[in-house]
C-alpha positions in Angstrom: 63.5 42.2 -2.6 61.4 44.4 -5.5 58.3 43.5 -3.2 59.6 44.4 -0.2 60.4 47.9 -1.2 57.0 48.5 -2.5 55.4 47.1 0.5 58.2 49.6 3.0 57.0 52.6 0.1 53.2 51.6 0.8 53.3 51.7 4.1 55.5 55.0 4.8 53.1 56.2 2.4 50.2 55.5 4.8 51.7 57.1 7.7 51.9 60.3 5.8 48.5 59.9 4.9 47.3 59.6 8.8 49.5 62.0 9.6 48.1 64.8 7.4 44.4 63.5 7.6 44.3 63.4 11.2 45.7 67.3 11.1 43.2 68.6 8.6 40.4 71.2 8.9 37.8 68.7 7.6 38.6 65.8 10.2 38.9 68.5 13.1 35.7 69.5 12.0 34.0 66.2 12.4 35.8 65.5 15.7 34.5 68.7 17.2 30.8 68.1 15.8 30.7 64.4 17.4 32.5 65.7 20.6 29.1 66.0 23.2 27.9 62.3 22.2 31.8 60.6 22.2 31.8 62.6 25.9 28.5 60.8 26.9 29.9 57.5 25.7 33.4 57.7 27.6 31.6 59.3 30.7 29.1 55.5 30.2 32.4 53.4 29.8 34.0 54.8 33.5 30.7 54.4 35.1 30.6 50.4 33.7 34.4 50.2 35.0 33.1 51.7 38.3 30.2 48.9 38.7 32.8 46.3 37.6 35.3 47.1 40.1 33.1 45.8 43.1 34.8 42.7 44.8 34.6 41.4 48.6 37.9 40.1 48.7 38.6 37.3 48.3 39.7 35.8 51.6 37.7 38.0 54.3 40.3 37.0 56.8 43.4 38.4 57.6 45.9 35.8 58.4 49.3 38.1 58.4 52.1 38.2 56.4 55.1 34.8 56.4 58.6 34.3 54.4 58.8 31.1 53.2 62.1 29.5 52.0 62.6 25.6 50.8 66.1 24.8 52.3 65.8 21.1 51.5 69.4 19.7 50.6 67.4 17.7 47.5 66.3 20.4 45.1 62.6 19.8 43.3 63.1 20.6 39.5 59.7 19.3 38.0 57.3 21.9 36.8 53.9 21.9 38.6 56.3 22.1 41.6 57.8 25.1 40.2 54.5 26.5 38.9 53.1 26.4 42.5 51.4 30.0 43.4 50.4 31.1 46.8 48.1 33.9 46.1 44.6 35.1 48.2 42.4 33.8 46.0 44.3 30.3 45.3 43.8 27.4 47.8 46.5 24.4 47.5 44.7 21.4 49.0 44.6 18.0 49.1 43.4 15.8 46.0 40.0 15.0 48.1 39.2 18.9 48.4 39.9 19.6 44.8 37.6 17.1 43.5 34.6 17.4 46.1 35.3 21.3 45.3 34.0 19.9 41.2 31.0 18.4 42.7 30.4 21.0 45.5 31.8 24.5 44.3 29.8 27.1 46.4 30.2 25.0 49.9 33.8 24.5 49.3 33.9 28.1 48.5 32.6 29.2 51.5 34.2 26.9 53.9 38.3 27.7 52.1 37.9 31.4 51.5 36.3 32.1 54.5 32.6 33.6 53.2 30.3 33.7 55.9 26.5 32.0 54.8 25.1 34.9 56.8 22.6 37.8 55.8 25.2 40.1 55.5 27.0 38.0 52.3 24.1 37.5 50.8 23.2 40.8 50.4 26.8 41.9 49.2 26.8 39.4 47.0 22.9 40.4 45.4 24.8 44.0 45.2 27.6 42.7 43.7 25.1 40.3 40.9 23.2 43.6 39.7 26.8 45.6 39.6 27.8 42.6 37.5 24.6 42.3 35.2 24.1 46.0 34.6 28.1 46.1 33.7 27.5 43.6 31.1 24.5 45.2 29.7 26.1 48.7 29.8 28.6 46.9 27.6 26.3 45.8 25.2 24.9 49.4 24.7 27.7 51.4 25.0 29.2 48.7 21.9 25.9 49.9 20.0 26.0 53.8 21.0 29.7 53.8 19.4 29.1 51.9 16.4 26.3 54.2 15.8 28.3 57.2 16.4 30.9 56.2 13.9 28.0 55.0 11.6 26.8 58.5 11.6 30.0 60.6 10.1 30.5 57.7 7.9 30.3 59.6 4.5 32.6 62.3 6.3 36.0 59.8 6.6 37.6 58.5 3.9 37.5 54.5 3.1 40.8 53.6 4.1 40.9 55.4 7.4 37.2 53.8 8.1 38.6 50.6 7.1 42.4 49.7 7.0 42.6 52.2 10.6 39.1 52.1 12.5 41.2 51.3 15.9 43.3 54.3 15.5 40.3 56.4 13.9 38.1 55.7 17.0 41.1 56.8 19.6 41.8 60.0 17.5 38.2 60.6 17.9 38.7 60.5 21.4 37.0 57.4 22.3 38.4 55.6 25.7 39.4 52.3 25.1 36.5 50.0 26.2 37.3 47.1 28.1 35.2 44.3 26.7 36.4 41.1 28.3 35.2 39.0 31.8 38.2 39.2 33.5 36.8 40.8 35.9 34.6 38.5 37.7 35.6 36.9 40.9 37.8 33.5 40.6 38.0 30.6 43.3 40.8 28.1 42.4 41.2 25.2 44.3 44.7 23.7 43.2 46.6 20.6 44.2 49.9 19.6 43.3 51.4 16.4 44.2 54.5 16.1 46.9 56.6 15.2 43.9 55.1 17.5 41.3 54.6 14.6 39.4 50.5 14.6 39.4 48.2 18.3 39.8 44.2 18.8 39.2 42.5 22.2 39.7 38.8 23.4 40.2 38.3 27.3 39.2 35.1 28.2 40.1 34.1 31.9 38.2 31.6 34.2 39.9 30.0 35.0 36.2 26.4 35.9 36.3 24.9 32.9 35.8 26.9 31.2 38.9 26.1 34.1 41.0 22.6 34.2 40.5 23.0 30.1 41.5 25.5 31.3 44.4 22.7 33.9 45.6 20.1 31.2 45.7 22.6 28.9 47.5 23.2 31.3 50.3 19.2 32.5 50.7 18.6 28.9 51.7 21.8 28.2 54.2 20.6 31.4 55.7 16.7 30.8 55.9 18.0 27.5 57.3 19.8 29.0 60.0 17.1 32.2 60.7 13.6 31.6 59.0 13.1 35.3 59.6 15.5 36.3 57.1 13.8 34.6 54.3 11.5 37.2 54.2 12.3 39.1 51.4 13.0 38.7 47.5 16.3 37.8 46.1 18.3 40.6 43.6 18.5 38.0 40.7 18.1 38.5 37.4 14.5 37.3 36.8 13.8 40.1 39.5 15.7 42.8 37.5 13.7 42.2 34.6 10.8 41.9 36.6 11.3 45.5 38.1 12.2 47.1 34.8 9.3 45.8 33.1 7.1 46.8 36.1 8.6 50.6 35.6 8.2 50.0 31.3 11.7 50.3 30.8 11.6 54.1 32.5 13.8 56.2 34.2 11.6 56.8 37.7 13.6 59.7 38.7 14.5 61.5 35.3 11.6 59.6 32.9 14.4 58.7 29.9 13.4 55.5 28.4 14.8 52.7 26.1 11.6 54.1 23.7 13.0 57.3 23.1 17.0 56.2 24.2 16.8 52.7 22.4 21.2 52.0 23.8 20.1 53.4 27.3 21.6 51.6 29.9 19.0 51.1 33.0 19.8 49.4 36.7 17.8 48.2 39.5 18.3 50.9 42.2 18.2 50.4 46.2 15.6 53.3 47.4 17.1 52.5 51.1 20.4 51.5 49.8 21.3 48.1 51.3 24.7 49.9 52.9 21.9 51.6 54.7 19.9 48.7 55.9 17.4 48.3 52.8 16.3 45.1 51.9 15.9 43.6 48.3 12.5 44.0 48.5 10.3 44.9 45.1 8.9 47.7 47.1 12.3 48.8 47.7 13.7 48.6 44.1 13.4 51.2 41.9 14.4 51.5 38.0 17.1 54.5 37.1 19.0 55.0 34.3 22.6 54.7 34.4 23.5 58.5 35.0 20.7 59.1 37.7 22.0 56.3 39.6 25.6 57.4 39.4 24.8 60.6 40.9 22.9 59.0 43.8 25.4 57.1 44.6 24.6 55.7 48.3 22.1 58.5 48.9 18.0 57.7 49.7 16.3 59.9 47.4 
C-alpha cells in the first residue's frame, strides 16, 4: 500500500511537471524557433498519405447491392461459419481456387477480382508501384528529418521530457502523427470455408512493392502476348526508378535541390506527359522531381 502511494504521488507529480513545462517561456521559445522545419515535415507526411491513398478498387465491376438472410430451420453455430465475411476485396471460393490461387496468385487475381490484363491496368498499376515506392521512401526520410529535428534542440529540453515523454514532447511540438505501418497496400484474399464450417484455408495475396513490381512484369507479358505493339516501351519498376534518379544525379530537374545538399530529400520519378494524359513509361518521358515540385504539378505537363 506504502508503494502505491508513492508511485500515485510520482506520477501526479509528473503531470504537474508537463503541465507547467509545456506552458513555459523557454519551451514556447523553442517550439516557435523549430516551427518552419516541423511545418516542412508535416506538409512531407500529407503529401506521403496522398501518394499512399492511390487504389483501383478492388473489384472494377459493379455487381449491385443484395440482402441476404439464412432462414434454414437447422441453425450453423461453428465458428469459421460465423466468421464468414462478404466484403469487395474477399472472394469465398471453392477449396480448388484457394489453393491454385497459392501457386498462381496474380492469374487468379485477375480472373476473381475482375482486373483487365490490358494496357490500361498496366499502366495504373506502374502509377500506383512508384506512388507506393516513393511513399515508403518518403517514410524513411521524413523518420530521419524528425529525429534530426528533435536531435537539434536536444540540450534545450529537459531529460525526462526527452525521455520518459518523447511521444507527447513531439505532438506538443506540433508534429502530425506519422503513419508508419503497410496497411495500406492492396490485399486479395481468396477464402474458403467448408459447408459445415468444420474445414477453411485462405490465400492473401499483398500488393507490397516487391509483388507489384512481379505483378507489373506479369501483366507487360499477358499484354505483349495479346498486342506485340504495346511492348514497346519500358516498365515503371524499381530498377527503372533508380536508374532515372541516378541518370539525373539524385537532382531536382525542375528546382535543382539534391540529396547532396538535402541528404533526407525525398525525390520521385515524374511523368513529363502524365500517363492520365496518354504518356508512356518511357525513360525519355520520366523525369526526376523532388517531392514538393511534383506535388505542385500535380497532373500538369510542364
Amino acid at each position: 500500500m506504502y508503494m502505491v502511494v508513492i508511485l500515485l504521488m510520482l506520477v501526479i507529480a509528473w503531470k504537474f511537471y508537463e503541465f507547467f513545462y509545456y506552458r513555459s517561456k523557454k519551451f514556447i521559445d523553442v517550439k516557435n524557433r523549430i516551427q518552419t522545419y516541423i511545418s516542412d515535415c508535416n506538409e512531407l507526411n500529407e503529401h506521403i498519405e496522398e501518394l499512399k491513398g492511390m487504389h483501383l478498387g478492388i473489384n472494377q465491376l459493379n455487381y449491385g447491392q443484395a440482402n441476404f438472410q439464412d432462414t434454414s430451420r437447422y441453425k450453423y453455430r461453428r465458428r469459421e461459419l460465423l466468421n464468414q465475411v462478404y466484403a469487395p476485396n474477399v472472394y469465398n471460393c471453392s477449396r480448388t481456387v484457394c489453393s491454385n490461387a497459392k501457386n498462381q496468385p496474380f492469374k487468379y487475381v485477375c480472373k476473381y477480382f475482375n482486373i483487365k490484363t490490358d494496357e490500361d491496368n498496366l499502366s495504373k498499376f506502374e502509377e500506383m508501384l512508384n506512388n507506393f515506392e516513393a511513399a515508403e521512401q518518403g517514410k524513411v526520410a521524413l523518420k530521419r528529418e524528425k529525429q534530426n529535428i528533435v536531435d537539434s534542440i536536444a540540450k534545450d529540453i529537459p531529460f525526462l521530457i526527452r525521455t520518459l515523454g518523447k511521444n507527447k514532447l513531439e505532438r506538443k511540438l506540433g508534429f502530425t502523427e506519422v503513419d508508419f505501418s503497410t496497411m495500406y497496400f492492396p490485399r486479395y484474399i481468396f477464402k474458403y470455408i467448408s459447408s459445415g464450417g468444420n474445414a477453411s484455408m485462405q490465400c492473401d495475396v499483398v500488393m507490397d512493392i516487391a509483388n507489384l513490381n512481379n505483378f507489373v512484369t506479369y501483366l507487360s507479358e499477358v499484354v505483349k502476348f495479346k498486342k506485340s505493339a504495346a511492348g514497346q516501351r519500358a516498365l515503371m519498376t524499381s530498377a527503372l526508378r533508380r536508374e532515372i534518379l541516378q541518370r539525373d544525379g539524385y537532382t531536382c530537374k525542375k528546382c535543382g535541390a539534391s540529396i547532396q545538399n538535402e541528404p533526407n530529400l525525398l525525390l520521385e520519378i515524374d511523368h513529363i506527359v502524365p500517363i492520365s494524359k496518354g504518356g508512356l513509361t518511357a525513360k525519355s518521358n520520366l523525369q526526376t522531381l523532388c517531392w514538393r515540385c511534383n506535388r505542385r504539378k500535380g497532373s500538369k505537363m510542364e
